[in-house]
N, C-alpha and C positions, 0 to 999 in steps of 0.2 A: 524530643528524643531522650531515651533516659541516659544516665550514666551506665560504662560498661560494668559496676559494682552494683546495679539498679539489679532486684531478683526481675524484675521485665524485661531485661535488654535481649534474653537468648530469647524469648516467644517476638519481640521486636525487632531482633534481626531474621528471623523466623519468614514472618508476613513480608519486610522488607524484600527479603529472597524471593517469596509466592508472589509478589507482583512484578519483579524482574521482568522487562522485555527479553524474549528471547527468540529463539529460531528454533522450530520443529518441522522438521522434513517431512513430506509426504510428494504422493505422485504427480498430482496435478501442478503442485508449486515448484519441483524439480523441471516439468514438463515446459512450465513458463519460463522457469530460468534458462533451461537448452536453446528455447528460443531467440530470445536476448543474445543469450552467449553467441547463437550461430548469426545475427544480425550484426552483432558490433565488430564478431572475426570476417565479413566477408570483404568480397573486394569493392572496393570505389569502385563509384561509376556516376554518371549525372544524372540518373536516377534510381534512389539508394531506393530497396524495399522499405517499406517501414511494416509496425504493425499496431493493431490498437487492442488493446487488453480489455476485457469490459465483464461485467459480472454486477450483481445485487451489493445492494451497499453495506460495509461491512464485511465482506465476505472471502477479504484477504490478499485483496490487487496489489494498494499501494506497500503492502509488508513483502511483499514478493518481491517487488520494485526496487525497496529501500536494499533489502537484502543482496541484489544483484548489483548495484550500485557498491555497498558497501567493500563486496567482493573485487571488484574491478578496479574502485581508486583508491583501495588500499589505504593504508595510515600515513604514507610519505609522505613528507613535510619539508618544506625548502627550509634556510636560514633563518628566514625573517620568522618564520614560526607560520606561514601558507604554504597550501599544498600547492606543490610546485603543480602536479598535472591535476587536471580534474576528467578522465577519459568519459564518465556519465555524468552528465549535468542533468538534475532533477530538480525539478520547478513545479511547482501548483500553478493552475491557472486562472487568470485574474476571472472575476466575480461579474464580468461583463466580457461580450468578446472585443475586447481594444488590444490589437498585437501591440501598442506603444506599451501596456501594460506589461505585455509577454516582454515584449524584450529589457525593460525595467527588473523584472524579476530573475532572467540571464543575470544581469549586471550585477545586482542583487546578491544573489546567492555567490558570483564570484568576486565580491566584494570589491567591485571597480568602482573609481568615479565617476556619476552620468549625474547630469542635471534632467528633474522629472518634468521639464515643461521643455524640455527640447522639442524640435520637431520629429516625430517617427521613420525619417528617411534618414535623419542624423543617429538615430540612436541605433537603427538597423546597420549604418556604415560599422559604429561602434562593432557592433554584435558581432559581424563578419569576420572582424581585425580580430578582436581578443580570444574568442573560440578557438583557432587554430590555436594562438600563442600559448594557451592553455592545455593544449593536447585533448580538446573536446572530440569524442569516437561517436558517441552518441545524446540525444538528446532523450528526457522524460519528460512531457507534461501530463501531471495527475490533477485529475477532476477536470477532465476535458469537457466533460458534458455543462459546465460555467457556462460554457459558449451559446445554452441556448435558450440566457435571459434576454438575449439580443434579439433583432428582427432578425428576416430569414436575410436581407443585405450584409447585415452586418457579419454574419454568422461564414456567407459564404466569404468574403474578405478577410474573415480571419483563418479559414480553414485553407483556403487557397494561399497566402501566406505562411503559411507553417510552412505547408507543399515548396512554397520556391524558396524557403530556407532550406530545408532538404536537399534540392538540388541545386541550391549555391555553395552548402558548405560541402555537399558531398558525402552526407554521413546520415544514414539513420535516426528518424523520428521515433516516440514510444507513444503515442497517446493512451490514456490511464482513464478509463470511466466505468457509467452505467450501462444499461443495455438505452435509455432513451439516447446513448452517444454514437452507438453503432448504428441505429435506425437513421441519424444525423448523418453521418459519414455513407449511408448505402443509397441517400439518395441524391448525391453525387455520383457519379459511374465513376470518375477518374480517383476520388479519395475513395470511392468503394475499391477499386482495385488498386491499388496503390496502399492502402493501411490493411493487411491482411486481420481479420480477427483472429483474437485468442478469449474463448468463454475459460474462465474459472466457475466453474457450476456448486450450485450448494451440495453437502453434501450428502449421501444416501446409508440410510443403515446399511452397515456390512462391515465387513473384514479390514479396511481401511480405515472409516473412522473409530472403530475400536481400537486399531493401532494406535490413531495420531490421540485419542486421549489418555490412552496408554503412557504415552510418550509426553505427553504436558502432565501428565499427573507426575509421574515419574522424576521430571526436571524441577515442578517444585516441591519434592524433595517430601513426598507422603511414601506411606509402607508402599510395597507392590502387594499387599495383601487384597489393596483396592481392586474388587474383579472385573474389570473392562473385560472380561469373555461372557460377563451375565448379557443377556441380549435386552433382559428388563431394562437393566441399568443405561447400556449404550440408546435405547431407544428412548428414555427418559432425556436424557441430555439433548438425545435429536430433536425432542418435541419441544423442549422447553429453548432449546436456541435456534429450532427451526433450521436447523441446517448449515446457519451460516459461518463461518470459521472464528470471525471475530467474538460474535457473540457464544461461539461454544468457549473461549479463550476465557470470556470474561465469566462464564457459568462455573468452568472450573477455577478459576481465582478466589469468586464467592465461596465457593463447596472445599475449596483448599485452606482458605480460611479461618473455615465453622470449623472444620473439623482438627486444627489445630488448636486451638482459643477454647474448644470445648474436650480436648485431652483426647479425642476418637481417633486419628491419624488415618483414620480409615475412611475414604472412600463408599458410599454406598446408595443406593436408591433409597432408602428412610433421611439418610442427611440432606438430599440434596431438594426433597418434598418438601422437608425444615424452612428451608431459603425464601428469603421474599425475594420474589424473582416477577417480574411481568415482560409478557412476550415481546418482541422486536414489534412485531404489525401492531400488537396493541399500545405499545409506547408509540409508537406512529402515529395512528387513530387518536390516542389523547393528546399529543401533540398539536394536531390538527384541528380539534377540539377547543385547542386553549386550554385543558385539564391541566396540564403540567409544562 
């Protein structure tokens, strides 16, 4: 990092800024949040709705997640310097389906003491007790679809377990995946109807996504001379991120960049051609390949 007397530091805080996490509203991600919202406000009962989010990888689940989360347990802080409530507890899910895993990662995230060679009916007593003492409203696990390096036994003992924490604690489940997670969950009947779907879909040229890049251009801080109403342009960025939200995130990062660092400020289908860029499927395929 240069010094603030460095002639570098304002193009250095510049890029610093273009890569900022941030939050850009659009329909579909509003549309998921409503749903959360109206899940975590409803009434108790012994069995709470739940629902499972599921979409293409990349494509903008768990930023929606984080985002409603963030919204909900707010910044309060007890004395000691922890949040005193945690109302959404969000978790990943372990890399095999072991609920001793799942409930290790509770612990985990609320920074409790648990020994990890306990037995799983000890750590679940655990689980029961400090959840409530927490103000836990809702539960998230993202990358549910983990669940389906395991056999189909296992698989179903873990899904069936998440279920009767639901209706132990009384509180709404999130599951967070792929589409191979929903095809998992529908053939069960009781987690098919019990985890409602929500698709987050890639998305389609038109009047929205020229919005929401509008609106990431905008936030890192380029002219609005950029014309997101060129249909050239908005369908260039379609093609070249395929649709997907993450990867249109990271396309304009790259194009926000260039076009800082090379003095253009602007936005446009010639700079964004410039870009070394390769496609999500084709970074996949090489992937798979062993290329890269």
């Amino acid at each position: 990092m240069p010094p603030p007397d460095d002639p570098s530091w304002e193009l250095h805080e510049r890029l610093r800024s273009i890569r900022k996490v941030r939050w850009i509203d659009y329909p579909v991600a509003t549309a998921a949040v409503e749903r959360l919202t109206k899940l975590i406000d409803g009434t108790q009962t012994h069995r709470p709705p739940c629902c499972l989010i599921y979409s293409d990888t990349n494509n903008g689940k768990t930023t929606v997640c984080l985002k409603f989360a963030r919204d909900i347990n707010g910044t309060a802080e007890s004395d000691a310097g922890e949040r005193a409530e945690v109302p959404v507890l969000m978790v990943q899910a372990p890399a095999h389906p072991d609920i001793g895993g799942l409930y290790d990662a509770f612990l985990r995230r609320l920074n409790a003491p648990y020994l990890a060679t306990a037995r799983t009916d000890r750590k679940y007593d655990q689980v029961l007790r400090l959840l409530p003492q927490v103000g836990v409203r809702m539960i998230v696990i993202d990358e549910i679809h983990h669940v389906l390096a395991g056999k189909v036994d296992q698989r179903s003992i873990f899904l069936n377990s998440v279920k009767a924490l639901s209706n132990e604690l009384r509180i709404p489940i999130v599951a967070v995946g792929t589409q191979d997670a929903l095809r998992t969950f529908q053939t069960d009947q009781q987690l098919g109807n019990r985890f409602e779907p929500f698709h987050i879909p890639r998305w389609t040229v038109g009047k929205d996504y020229a919005l929401f890049l509008a609106r990431l251009c905008d936030a890192m801080g380029l002219q609005k001379e950029s014309n997101f109403h060129s249909r050239q342009l908005v369908s260039r960025f379609h093609t070249m991120s395929e649709g997907l939200t993450g990867e249109t995130w990271k396309l304009m990062t790259a194009a926000a960049e260039a076009a800082v660092t090379g003095g253009r400020e602007i936005i446009d289908t010639a700079l964004i051609e410039e870009l070394t860029w390769i496609a999500p499927s084709e970074r996949r395929r090489s992937n798979r390949s062993g290329l890269i």
